[in-house]
matplotlib code that plots the C-alpha trace (Angstrom):
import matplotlib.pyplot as plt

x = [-97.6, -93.8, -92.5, -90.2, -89.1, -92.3, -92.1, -88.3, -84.5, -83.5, -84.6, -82.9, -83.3, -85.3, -84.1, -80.4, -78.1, -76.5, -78.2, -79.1, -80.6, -80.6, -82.7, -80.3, -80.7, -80.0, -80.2, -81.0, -77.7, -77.6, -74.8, -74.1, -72.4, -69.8, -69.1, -72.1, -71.1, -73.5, -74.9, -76.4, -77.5, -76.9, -74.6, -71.8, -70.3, -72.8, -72.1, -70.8, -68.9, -68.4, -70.0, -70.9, -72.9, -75.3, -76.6, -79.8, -79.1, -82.1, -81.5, -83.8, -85.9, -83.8, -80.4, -79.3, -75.6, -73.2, -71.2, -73.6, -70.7, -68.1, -71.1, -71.7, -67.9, -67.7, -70.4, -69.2, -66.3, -68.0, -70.4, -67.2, -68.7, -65.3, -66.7, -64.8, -67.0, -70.6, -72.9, -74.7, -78.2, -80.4, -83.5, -86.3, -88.5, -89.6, -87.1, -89.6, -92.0, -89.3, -91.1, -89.1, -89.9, -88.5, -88.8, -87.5, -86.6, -86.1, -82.3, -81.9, -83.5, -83.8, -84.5, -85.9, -85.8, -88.0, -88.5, -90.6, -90.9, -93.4, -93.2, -91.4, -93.6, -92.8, -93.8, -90.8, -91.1, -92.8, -90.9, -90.0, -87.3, -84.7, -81.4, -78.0, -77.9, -78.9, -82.1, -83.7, -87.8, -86.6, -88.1, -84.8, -85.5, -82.9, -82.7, -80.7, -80.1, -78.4, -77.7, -76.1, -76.6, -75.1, -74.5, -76.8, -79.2, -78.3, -79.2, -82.5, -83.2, -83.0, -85.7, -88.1, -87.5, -88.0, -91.5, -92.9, -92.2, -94.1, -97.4, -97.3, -97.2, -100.2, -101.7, -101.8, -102.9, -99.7, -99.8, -97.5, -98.6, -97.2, -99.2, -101.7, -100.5, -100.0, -96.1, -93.5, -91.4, -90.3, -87.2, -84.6, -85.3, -82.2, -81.5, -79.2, -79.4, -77.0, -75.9, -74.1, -72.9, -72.6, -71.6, -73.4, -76.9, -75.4, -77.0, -76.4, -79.7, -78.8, -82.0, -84.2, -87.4, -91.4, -91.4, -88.1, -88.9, -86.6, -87.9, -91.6, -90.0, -88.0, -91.3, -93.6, -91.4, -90.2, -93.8, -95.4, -92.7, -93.0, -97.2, -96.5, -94.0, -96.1, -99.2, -98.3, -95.8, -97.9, -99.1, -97.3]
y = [-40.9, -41.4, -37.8, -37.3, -34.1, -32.1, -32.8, -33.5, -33.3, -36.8, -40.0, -43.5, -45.9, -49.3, -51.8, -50.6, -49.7, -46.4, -45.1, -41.7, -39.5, -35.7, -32.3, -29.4, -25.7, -26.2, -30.2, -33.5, -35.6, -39.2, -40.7, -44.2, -46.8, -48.1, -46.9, -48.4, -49.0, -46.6, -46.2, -42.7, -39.7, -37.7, -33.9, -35.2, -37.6, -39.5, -43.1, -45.9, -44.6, -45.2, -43.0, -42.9, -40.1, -38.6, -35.1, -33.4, -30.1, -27.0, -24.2, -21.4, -21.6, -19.0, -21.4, -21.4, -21.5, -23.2, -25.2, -27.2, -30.1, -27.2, -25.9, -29.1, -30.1, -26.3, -26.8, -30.2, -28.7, -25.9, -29.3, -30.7, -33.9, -35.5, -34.8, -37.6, -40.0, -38.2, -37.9, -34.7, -33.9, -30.7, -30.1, -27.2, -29.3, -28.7, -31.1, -31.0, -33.1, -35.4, -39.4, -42.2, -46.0, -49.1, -52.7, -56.2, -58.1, -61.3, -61.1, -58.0, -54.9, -51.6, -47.3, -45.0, -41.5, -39.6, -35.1, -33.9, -31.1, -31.1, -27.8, -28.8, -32.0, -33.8, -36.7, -38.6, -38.6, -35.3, -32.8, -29.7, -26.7, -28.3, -26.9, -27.9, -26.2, -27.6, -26.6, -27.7, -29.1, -32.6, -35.5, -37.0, -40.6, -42.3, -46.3, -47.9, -51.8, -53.9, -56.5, -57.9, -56.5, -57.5, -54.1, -55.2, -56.2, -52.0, -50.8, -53.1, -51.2, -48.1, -49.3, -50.3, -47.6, -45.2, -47.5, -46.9, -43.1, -42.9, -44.7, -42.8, -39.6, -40.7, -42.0, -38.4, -36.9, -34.9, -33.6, -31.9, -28.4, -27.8, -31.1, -31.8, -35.1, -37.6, -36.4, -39.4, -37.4, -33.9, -32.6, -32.9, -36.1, -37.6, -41.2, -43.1, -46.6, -47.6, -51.2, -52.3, -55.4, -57.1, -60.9, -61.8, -62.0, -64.9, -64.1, -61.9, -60.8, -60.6, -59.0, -56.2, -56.4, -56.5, -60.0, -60.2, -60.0, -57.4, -55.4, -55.7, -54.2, -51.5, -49.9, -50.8, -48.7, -45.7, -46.1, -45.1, -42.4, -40.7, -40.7, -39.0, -36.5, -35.5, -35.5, -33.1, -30.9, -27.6, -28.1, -26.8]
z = [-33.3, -33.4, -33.3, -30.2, -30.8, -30.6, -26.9, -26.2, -27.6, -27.2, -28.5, -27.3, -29.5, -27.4, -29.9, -30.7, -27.5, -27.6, -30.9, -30.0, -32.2, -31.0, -31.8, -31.5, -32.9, -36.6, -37.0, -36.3, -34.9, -35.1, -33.0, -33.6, -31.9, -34.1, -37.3, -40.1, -43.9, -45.8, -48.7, -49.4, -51.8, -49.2, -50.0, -48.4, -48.7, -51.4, -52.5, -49.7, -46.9, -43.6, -41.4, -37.1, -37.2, -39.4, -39.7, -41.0, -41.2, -41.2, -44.0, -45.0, -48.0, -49.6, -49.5, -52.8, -51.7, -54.9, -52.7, -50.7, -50.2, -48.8, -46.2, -45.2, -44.2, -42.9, -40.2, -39.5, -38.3, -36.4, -34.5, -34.2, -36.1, -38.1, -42.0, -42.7, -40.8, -41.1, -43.4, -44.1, -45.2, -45.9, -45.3, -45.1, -43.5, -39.6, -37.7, -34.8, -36.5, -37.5, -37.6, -36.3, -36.9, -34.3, -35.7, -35.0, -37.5, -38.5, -37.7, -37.7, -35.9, -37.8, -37.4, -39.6, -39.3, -41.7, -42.1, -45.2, -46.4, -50.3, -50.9, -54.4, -54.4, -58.0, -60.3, -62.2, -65.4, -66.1, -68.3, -66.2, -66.1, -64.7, -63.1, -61.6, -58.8, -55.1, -53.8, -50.3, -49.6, -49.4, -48.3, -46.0, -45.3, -42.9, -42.8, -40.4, -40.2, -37.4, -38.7, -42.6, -46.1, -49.1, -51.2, -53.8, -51.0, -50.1, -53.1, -53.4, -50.0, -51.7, -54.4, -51.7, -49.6, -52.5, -53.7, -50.0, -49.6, -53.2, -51.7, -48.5, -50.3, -52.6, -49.7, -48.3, -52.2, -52.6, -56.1, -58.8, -58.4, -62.4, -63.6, -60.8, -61.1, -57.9, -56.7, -56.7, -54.0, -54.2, -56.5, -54.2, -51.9, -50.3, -48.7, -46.2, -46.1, -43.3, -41.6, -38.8, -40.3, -36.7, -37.5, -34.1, -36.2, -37.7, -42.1, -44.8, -46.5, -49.8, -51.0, -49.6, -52.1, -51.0, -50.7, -48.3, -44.5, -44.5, -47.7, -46.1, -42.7, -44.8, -46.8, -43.4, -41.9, -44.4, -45.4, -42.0, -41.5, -44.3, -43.9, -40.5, -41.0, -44.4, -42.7, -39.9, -41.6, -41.2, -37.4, -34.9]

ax = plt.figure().add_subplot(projection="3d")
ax.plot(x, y, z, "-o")
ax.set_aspect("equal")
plt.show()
C-alpha cells in the first residue's frame, strides 16, 4: 500500500529532493523544487504552463459553482499559492486515500500522485446527456518526471497515462451504471503531466509510448495508483 496520508500529513519524496507533497484541510499541496513545464487538463490553468506547485483541491458533491477557473485563483489566493505559477485540480474524491508511485528510471526518476473518486464512472464513446457545466467525481492523476521530455513525448504521456488508468479501472470491474458497460474513466477526469527538464540527465525522450522505458514506467506507475486509490475509496 502507497497511501501516506491515511496515517500522516507529509510525504517526502525518496527519489526527488525537496518534492513534498502535503495533506491539509481542503487539499493535497505539491511543492516542488524548481518550477516544471506542464502539460495539463487541469481547471486552472489548462494547457502548458509553468507551474511549482500543484493543488488538489476537496469540494462537496453539491459544487456546481459556474466559474470553477475564478474559485480556483480565489482560493489560491486565500493558500497564498501564486495562481500564476500553480496548477489547480478538483476533486470529490477522499484525499486521505490518495495513492502515490516512486520509480527510477532509466534517466530519469518520476511521481505519481493518484485520488479517485467513480461515482460518475463512464465509458467513451457511449451516447449520454451531456452538459457544459463543471462537475466534480474525478479520477485526478498527477505525473511528475525529473528528467527530459520532448512536448510531443508530453502529450504521448498523456495517451499512456490515460491507456493505464482505463485497465486499472477494468481491472477493478468499474462499470457505466447507465450502460453497465466496463467505465473508461469517469466524466470529468483531469491530468498533469509535469517535467523538470534538468539537463544533468544528459537525453531527451522524445517518446513516452508502451514500448518506451519511460512509457512502461508511466502506465506501471499511473496504473498501480489508480488500482489503489479505486480500490480503497469507500474504507475508511
Amino acid at each position: 500500500m502507497s497511501q501516506p496520508f491515511r496515517s500522516k500529513e507529509l510525504f517526502e519524496s525518496g527519489l526527488w529532493p525537496e518534492l513534498r507533497i502535503r495533506l491539509k484541510e481542503d487539499r493535497i499541496e505539491t511543492a516542488l523544487p524548481q518550477p516544471l513545464l506542464a502539460l495539463s487538463s487541469a481547471v486552472h490553468p489548462g494547457g502548458f504552463s509553468f507551474a511549482d506547485r500543484i493543488v488538489n483541491w476537496k469540494v462537496p458533491l453539491s459544487y456546481r459553482c459556474e466559474h470553477p477557473v475564478q474559485d480556483i485563483i480565489s482560493q489560491c489566493e486565500a493558500w497564498r499559492c501564486d495562481p500564476n505559477r500553480t496548477i489547480g485540480l478538483i476533486t470529490a474524491a477522499k484525499l486521505t486515500h490518495a495513492s502515490i508511485q516512486e520509480a527510477e528510471g532509466d534517466r530519469f526518476n518520476m511521481l505519481c500522485c493518484v485520488t479517485s473518486g467513480t461515482r460518475n464512472a463512464a465509458r467513451a464513446g457511449m451516447p449520454r446527456p451531456a452538459f457544459p457545466a463543471y462537475a466534480p467525481g474525478t479520477i485526478n492523476t498527477v505525473v511528475l518526471i525529473d528528467g527530459q521530455l520532448t512536448h510531443s513525448a508530453m502529450v504521448n504521456a498523456v495517451i499512456t497515462a490515460t491507456e493505464a488508468k482505463t485497465a486499472a479501472l477494468q481491472q477493478l470491474g468499474i462499470v457505466e451504471r447507465a450502460s453497465g458497460l466496463p467505465a473508461t474513466g469517469t466524466t470529468t477526469d483531469a491530468i498533469v503531466i509535469g517535467v523538470s527538464g534538468r539537463p544533468e540527465w544528459g537525453v531527451c525522450h522524445e517518446y513516452a509510448g508502451a514500448a518506451t522505458s519511460i512509457g512502461c514506467l508511466i502506465g506501471e506507475a499511473v496504473y498501480a495508483a489508480v488500482l489503489e486509490a479505486t480500490r480503497t475509496q469507500q474504507e475508511e
